[in-house]
C-alpha positions in Angstrom: -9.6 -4.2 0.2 -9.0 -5.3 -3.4 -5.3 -5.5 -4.5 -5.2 -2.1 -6.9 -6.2 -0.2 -3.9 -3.2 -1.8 -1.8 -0.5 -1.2 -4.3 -2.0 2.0 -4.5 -1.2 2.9 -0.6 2.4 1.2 -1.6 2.9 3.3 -4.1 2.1 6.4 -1.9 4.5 4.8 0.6 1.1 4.9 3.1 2.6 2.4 5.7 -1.7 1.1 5.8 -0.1 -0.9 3.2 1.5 -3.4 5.0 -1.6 -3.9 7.6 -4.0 -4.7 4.3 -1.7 -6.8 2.9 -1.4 -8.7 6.5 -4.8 -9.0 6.8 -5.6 -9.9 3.5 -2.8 -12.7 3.0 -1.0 -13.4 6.2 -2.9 -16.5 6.5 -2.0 -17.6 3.3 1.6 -16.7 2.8 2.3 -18.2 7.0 0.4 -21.4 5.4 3.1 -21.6 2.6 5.7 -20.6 4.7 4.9 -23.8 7.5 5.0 -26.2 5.0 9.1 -26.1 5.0 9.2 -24.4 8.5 8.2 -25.8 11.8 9.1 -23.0 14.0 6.1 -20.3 13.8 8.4 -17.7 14.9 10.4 -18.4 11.9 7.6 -18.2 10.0 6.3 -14.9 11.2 9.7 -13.6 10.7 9.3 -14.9 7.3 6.4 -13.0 6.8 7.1 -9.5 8.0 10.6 -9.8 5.8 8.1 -10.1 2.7 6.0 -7.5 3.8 9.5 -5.6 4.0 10.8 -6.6 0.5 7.7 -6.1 -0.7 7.6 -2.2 0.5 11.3 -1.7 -1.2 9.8 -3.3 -4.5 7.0 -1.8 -5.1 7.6 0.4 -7.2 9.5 -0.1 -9.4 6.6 -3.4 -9.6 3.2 -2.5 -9.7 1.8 -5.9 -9.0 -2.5 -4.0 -9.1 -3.4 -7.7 -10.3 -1.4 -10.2 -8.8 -0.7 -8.9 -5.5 -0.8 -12.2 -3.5 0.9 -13.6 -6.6 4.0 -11.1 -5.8 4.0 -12.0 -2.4 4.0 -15.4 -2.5 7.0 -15.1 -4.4 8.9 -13.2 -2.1 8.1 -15.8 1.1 8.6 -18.5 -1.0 12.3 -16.9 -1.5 12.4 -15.7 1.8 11.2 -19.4 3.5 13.9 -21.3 1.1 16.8 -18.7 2.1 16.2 -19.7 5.2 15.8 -23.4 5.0 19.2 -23.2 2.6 21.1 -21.2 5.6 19.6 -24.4 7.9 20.5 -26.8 5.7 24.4 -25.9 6.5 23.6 -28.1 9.7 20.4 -30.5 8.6 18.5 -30.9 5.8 14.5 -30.0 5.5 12.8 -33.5 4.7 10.4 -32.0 2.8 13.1 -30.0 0.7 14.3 -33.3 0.5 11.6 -35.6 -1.0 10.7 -32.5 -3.6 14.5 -32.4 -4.7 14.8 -36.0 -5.5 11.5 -35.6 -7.0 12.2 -32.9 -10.0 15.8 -33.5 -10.2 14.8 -36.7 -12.1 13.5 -34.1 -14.9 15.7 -31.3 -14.5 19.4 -30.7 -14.2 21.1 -29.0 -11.0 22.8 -26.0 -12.0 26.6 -26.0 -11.5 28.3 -23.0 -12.1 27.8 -19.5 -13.4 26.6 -20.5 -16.8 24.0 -22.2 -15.6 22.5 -19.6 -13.4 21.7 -18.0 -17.0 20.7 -21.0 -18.1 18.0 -21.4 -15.3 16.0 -18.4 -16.5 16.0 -19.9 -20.3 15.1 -23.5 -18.0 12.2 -21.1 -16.2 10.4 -20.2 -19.5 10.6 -23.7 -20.9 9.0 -24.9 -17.6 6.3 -22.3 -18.2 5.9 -22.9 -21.8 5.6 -26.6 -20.5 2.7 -25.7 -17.7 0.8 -24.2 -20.8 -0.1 -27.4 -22.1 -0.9 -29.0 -19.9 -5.0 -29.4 -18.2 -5.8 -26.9 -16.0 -5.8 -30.2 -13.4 -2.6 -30.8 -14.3 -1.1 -27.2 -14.0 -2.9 -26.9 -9.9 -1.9 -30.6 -9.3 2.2 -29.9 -10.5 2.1 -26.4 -9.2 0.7 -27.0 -5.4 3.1 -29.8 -5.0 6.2 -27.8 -6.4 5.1 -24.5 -6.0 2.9 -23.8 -2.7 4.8 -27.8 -1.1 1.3 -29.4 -0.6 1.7 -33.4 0.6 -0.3 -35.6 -2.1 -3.2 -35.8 0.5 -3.8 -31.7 0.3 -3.5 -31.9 -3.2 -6.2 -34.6 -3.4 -8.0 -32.9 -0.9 -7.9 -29.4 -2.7 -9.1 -31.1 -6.0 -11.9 -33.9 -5.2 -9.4 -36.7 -6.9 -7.8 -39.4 -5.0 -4.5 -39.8 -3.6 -3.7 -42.5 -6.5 -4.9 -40.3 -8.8 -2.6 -37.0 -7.5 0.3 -39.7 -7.4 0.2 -40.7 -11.1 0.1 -37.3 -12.1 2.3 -36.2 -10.9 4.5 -39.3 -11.7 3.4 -38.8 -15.6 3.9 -35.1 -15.0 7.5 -35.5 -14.2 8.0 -37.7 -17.2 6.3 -35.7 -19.7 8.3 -32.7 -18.2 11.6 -34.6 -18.5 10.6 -35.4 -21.6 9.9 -31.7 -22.8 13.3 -30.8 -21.8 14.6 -33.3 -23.7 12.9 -32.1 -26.9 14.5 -28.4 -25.9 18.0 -29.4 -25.5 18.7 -30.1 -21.8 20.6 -33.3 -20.9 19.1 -34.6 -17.9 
């Protein structure tokens, strides 16, 4: 069922909804959700809370377009609340390696001030993805987007796994860079 038609059945509160939306993309957002949780019951859980948020936010969203797009967002906030309210006792590795990855290039916010700042930091991050290669943009955004390990990545695009590595390496750089140019102290 194409996406229109599913927001559609949202929008008419038709509980089908959920069950298109399941079929359509359960695959894909339980894929994004396993790459930071082990436990598949956590990550079913994940899931169905997305299909949940997703029914009390649409409307006032409309997402006819970007449907997976809208739900990938919401596990990907569902699967890091989670792995946050874990992290009290142990820390993710994965969350781990990507941290110490992107906090060379940009800074941790602090305080209440900074939570604003983080949506002005958003839109310089996205101005940033716009010029770059459309290799570039998949290769930055399925390792610090969807999680994938180097080896997916490379997998995903026909390059190697030194290739993936030193873009994203000069990726990081020229990002670091960028928010240099825009006023953030790294």
């Amino acid at each position: 069922m194409e996406d229109a038609k599913i927001v559609a059945l949202y929008l008419a509160r038709d509980e089908t909804a959920l069950a298109h939306s399941a079929a359509k993309y359960g695959r894909a957002l339980r894929s994004l959700g396993a790459k930071l949780i082990s436990d598949e019951q956590s990550v079913e859980e994940c899931e169905n809370d997305t299909y949940f948020k997703a029914w009390n936010s649409i409307p006032p969203h409309e997402p006819r377009s970007y449907l997976f797009a809208f739900l990938a967002k919401i596990m990907r906030s569902t699967v890091l609340n989670l792995c946050k309210m874990r992290s009290a006792q142990r820390r993710s590795a994965v969350l781990t390696e990507l941290s110490a990855e992107m906090e060379q290039c940009i800074p941790s916010p602090s305080d209440t001030e900074c939570l604003i700042d983080g949506i002005v930091l958003g839109e310089a991050i996205s101005r940033f993805l716009r010029t770059l290669t459309e290799e570039q943009r998949c290769v930055f955004l399925r390792r610090y987007w969807y999680f994938d390990s180097v080896a997916e990545i490379s997998n995903k695009l026909g390059i190697t796994e030194s290739k993936t590595k030193s873009t994203l390496f000069r990726l990081r750089n020229s990002l670091r860079l960028y928010l240099e140019k825009e006023g953030y102290e790294l």
